[in-house]
N, C-alpha and C positions, 0 to 999 in steps of 0.2 A: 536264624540258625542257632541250636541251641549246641553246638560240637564247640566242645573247648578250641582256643586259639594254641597252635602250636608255638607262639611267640608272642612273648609282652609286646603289647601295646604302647605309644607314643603319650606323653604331656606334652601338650599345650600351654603354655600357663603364659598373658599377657597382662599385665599391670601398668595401667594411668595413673602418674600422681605428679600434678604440677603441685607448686608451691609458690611459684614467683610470677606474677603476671605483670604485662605491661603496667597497667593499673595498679599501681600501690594500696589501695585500696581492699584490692580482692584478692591481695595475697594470703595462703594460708600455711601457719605456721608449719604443720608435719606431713602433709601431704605426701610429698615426695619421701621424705625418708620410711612412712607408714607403705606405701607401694612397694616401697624395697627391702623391707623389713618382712611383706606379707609373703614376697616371692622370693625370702629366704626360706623361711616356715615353711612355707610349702615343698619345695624342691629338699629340705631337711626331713621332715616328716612322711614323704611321700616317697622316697628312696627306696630303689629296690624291686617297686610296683611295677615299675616301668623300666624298658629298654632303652629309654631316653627320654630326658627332660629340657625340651626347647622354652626357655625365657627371651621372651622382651619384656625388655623395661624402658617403660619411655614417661621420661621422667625432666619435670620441667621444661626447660626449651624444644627437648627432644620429642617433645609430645607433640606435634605439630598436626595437622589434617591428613598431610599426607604419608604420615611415618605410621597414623593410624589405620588409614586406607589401607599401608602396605602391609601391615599385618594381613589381608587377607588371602595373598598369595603363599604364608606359612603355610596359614588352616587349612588349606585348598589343597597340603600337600599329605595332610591327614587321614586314612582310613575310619571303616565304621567301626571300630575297636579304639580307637586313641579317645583321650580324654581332652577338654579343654576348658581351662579354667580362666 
């Protein structure tokens, strides 16, 4: 369909950034605050575009298997006009 949208369109914007692992070893120092950081930029930058800007941020512990899994039932709530980053 090429007929303009009467209505902005949704973001999406999900961001991963662990930093602290069980393993001390494979911790990385910015990680986390870089995630958080990116999906300020964005949600700054991209204002306006959009009728609404849905973030998760799953960050560190929060980052789990299943919190990423559950992201899926957002996206799923997205038409074919919304964006996801």
């Amino acid at each position: 369909c090429t007929a303009p949208s009467e209505t902005l369109p949704k973001l999406f914007l999900v961001a991963v950034g662990v930093s602290d692992y069980a393993d001390d070893r494979l911790d990385l120092e910015l990680a986390a605050k870089d995630a958080g950081d990116f999906c300020a930029a964005v949600e700054k930058r991209r204002k306006g575009e959009f009728s609404e800007i849905k973030t998760i941020r799953l960050l560190d512990k929060a980052a789990t298997r299943e919190s990423i899994l559950a992201t899926k039932s957002l996206l799923a709530s997205g038409t074919a006009d919304d964006e996801v980053i």
